[in-house]
C-alpha positions as CSV (number, residue, x, y, z in Angstrom):
1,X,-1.8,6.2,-4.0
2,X,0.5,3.1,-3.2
3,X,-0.9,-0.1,-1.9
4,X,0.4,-2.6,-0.1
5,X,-0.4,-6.3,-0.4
6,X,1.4,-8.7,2.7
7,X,1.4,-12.3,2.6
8,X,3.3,-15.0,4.8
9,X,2.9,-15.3,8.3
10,X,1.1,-18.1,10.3
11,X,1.5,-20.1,13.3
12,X,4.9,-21.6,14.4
13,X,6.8,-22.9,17.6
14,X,9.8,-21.0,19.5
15,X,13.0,-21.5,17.4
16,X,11.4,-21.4,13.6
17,X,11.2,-19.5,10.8
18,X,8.6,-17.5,8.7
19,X,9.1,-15.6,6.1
20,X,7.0,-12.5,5.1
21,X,6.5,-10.4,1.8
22,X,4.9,-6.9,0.4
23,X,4.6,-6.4,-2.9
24,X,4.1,-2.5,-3.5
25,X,2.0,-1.0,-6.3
26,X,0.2,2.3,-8.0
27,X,2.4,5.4,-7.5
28,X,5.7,3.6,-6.3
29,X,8.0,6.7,-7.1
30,X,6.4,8.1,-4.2
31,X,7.8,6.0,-1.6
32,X,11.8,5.6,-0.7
33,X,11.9,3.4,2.5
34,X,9.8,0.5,3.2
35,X,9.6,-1.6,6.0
36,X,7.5,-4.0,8.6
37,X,6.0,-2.8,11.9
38,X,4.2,-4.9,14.2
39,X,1.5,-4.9,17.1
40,X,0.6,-7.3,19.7
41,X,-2.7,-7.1,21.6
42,X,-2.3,-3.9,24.3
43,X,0.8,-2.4,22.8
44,X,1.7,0.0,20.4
45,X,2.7,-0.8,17.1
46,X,6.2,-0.5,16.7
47,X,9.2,-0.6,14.2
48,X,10.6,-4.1,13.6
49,X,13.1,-2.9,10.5
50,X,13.1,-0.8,7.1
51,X,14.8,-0.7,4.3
52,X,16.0,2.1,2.0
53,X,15.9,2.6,-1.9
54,X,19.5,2.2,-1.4
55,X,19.5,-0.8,0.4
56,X,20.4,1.2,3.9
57,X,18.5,-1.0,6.3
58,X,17.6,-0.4,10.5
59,X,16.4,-3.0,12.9
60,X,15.2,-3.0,16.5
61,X,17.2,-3.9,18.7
62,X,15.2,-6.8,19.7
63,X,15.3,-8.6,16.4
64,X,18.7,-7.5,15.8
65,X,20.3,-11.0,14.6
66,X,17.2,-12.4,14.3
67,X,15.7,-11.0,10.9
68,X,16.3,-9.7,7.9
69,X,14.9,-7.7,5.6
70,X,15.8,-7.7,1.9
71,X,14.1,-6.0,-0.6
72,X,13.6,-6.8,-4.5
73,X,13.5,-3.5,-6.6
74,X,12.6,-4.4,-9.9
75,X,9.0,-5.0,-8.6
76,X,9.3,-3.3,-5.9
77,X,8.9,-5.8,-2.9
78,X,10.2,-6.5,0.4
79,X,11.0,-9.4,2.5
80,X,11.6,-10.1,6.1
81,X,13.5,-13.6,6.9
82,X,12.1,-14.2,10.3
83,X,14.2,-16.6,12.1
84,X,15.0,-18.0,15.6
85,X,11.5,-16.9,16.8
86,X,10.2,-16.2,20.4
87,X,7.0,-16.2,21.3
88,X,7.3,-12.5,22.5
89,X,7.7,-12.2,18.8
90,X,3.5,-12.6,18.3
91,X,1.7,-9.5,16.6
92,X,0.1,-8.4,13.7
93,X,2.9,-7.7,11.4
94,X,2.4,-4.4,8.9
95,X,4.2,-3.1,5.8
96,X,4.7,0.6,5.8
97,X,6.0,3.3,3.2
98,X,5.7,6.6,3.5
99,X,5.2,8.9,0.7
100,X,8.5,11.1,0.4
101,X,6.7,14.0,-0.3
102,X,3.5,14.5,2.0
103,X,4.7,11.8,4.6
104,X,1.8,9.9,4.4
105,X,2.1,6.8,5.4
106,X,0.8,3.3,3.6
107,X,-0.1,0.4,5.4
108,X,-0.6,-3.1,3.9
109,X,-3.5,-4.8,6.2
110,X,-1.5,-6.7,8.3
111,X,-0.5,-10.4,8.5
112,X,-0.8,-12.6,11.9
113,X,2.6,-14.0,13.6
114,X,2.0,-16.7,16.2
115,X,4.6,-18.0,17.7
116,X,4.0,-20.8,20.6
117,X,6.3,-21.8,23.2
């Protein structure tokens, strides 16, 4: 089992910054990529970027510029610099990992974005 513990996030106007963090633990040689997905109210929850034990790292295209994601490997933990923010940028924000051998995925249990216009 890995789990995922999220902090940052909060409340912010259009055009700041947040920063968010997940600090992985338990079995961490079972997981490879990390990353942060987010949902807002009546949506899916979708990809915002991930980050490879490597370092190989893949946005969507609407954060593209936006954020980035860094991650720290000695702990392991990631990070995701969230600048220049628009309110359409509001959700729930999760940490993910899938295991690399059953593809089960780990979620952390979400941290709230709000950003007002």
């Amino acid at each position: 089992q890995v789990q995922l513990v999220e902090s940052g996030g909060g409340s912010v106007k259009a055009g700041g910054s947040l920063r968010l963090s997940c600090a992985a633990s338990g079995n961490i040689f079972s997981i490879n990529v990390m990353g942060w997905y987010r949902q807002a109210p009546g949506n899916q929850r979708e990809l915002v970027a991930n980050i490879s034990s490597g370092g190989r790292t893949n946005y969507s295209d609407s954060v593209k510029g936006r954020f980035t994601i860094s991650r720290e490997y000695a702990k392991p933990t990631i990070y995701l610099q969230m600048n220049s923010l628009k309110p359409e940028d509001t959700a729930v924000y999760y940490c993910n990992a899938p295991n690399v051998w059953s593809g089960k995925n780990y979620w952390g249990q979400g941290t709230q974005v709000t950003v007002s216009s």
